[in-house]
C-alpha positions in Angstrom: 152.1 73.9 62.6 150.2 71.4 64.6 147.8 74.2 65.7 147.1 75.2 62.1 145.8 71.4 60.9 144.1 71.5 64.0 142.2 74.7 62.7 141.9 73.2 59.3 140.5 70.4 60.3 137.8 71.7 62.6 137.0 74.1 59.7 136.6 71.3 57.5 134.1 69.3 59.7 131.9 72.0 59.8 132.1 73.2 56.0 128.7 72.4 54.4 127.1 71.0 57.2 124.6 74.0 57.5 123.3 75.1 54.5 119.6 76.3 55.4 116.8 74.6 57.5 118.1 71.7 59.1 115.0 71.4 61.4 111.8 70.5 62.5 109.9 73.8 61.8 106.0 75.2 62.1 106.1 77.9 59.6 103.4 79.8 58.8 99.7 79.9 59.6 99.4 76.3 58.1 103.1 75.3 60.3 104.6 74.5 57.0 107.6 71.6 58.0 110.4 73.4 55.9 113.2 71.3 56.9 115.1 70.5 54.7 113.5 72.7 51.6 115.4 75.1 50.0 114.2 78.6 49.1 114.4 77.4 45.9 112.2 74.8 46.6 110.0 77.0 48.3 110.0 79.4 45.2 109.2 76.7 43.1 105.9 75.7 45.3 104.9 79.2 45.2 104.8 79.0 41.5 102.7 76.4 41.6 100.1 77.1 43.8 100.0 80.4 41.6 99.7 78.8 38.8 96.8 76.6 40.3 95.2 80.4 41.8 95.4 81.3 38.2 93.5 78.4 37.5 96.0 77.3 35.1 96.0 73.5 36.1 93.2 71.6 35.1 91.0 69.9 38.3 92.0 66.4 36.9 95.8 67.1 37.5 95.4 68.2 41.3 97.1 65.6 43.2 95.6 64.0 46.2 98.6 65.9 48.8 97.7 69.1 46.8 93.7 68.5 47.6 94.5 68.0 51.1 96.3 71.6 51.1 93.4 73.6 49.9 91.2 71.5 52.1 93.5 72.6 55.0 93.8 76.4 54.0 90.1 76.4 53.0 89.5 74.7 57.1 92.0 77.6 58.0 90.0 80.4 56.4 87.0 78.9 57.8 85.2 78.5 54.4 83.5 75.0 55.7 80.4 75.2 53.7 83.2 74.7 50.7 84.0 71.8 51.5 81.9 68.8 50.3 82.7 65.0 50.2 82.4 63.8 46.7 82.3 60.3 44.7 80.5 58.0 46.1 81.5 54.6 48.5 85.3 53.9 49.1 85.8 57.0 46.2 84.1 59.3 48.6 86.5 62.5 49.9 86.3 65.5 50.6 87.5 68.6 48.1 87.0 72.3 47.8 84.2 72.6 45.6 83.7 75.9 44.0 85.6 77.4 41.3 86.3 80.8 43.6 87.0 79.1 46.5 89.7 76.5 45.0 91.5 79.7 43.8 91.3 81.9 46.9 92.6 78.4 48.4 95.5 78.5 46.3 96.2 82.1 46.2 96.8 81.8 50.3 98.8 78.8 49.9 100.8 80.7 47.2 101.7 83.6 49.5 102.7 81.1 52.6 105.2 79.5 50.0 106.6 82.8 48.9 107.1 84.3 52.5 108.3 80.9 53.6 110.8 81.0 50.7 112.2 84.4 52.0 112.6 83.3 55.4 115.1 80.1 54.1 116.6 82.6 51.7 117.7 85.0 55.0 118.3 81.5 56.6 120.6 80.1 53.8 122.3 83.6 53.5 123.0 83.4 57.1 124.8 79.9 57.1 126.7 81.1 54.1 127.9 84.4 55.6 128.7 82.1 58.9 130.4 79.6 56.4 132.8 82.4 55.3 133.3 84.0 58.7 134.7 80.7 59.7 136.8 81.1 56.3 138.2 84.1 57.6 139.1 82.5 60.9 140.8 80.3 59.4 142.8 82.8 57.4 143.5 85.3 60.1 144.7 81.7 62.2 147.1 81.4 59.7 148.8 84.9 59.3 149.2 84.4 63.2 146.1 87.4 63.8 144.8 85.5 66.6 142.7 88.3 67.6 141.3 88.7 64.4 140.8 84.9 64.4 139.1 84.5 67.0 136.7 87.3 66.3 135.8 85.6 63.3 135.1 82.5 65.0 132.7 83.8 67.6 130.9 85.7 64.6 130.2 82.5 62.9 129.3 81.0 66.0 127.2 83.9 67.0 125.4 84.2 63.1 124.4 80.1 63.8 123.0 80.1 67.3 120.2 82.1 66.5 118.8 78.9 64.4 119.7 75.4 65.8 121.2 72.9 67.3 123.9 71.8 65.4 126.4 73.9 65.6 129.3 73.6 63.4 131.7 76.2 64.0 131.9 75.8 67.6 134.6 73.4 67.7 136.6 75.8 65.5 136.3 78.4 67.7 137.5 76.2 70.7 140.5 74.8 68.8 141.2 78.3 67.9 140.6 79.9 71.9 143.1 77.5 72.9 145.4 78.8 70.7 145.2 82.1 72.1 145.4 80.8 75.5 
């Protein structure tokens, strides 16, 4: 019995502690910093920037992060001779000027969102199928298929190391190779 809280418990320090992108990243031609942002998220930035490609928000309600994204892309795409400083004195930045190049601006930045929200969706997929793989360890631990156990346990182990560092079903899978002998 003392093996089986031993599972339990190593199961339940690693449940939920992987959820998606958990680190640093570089994503994309812009290296986007995902971590930490769901595909949701992700989706939801998409959206937007194809709203703004649409040109479906007014200039006024650009904020001064979302400025500094199409000056970025527009630097990216090498469309320099769209990008002016304007106001005058302490007012004075630079912007995209140019109704055509704004929206090309934000149609690119729309498509870097929408692949980047694929990639967490395969990424959040992955820690959930690794999530129930450790589920199932767990379960075979406890009708005493220690095969089938541990075979779970190296999957989830073997789904996660592909990704990062922390690594949350490892000490599951030592708890449970000890049990096997």
């Amino acid at each position: 019995m003392a093996i089986i809280n031993d599972i339990w418990t190593a199961y339940d320090e690693g449940e939920g502690c992987w959820t998606g992108c958990d680190w640093p990243t570089c994503y994309g031609s812009l290296g986007l910093d995902l971590h930490g942002i769901s595909s949701y998220q992700a989706h939801q930035a998409a959206e937007h920037w194809s709203a703004l490609a649409r040109d479906e928000v007014a200039d006024d309600d650009i904020t001064t992060a979302e400025e500094g994204n199409l000056l970025t892309m527009a630097e990216h795409l090498r469309l320099r001779a769209a990008v002016v400083c304007a106001g005058e004195g302490a007012a004075r930045r630079p912007r995209v000027c140019g109704k055509p190049a704004r929206l090309f601006c934000a149609e690119v930045l729309a498509r870097e969102w929408e692949f980047a929200a694929l990639w967490l969706e395969e990424i959040e997929a992955d820690a959930s199928w690794a999530e129930h793989e450790a589920w199932e360890a767990v379960g075979a631990a406890e009708r005493g298929e220690w095969d089938g156990a541990l075979g779970h346990a190296c999957h989830a182990c073997q789904i996660e190391s592909g990704y990062h560092d922390c690594r949350p079903w490892r000490h599951l899978r030592e708890v449970i190779e000890d049990a096997v002998g």
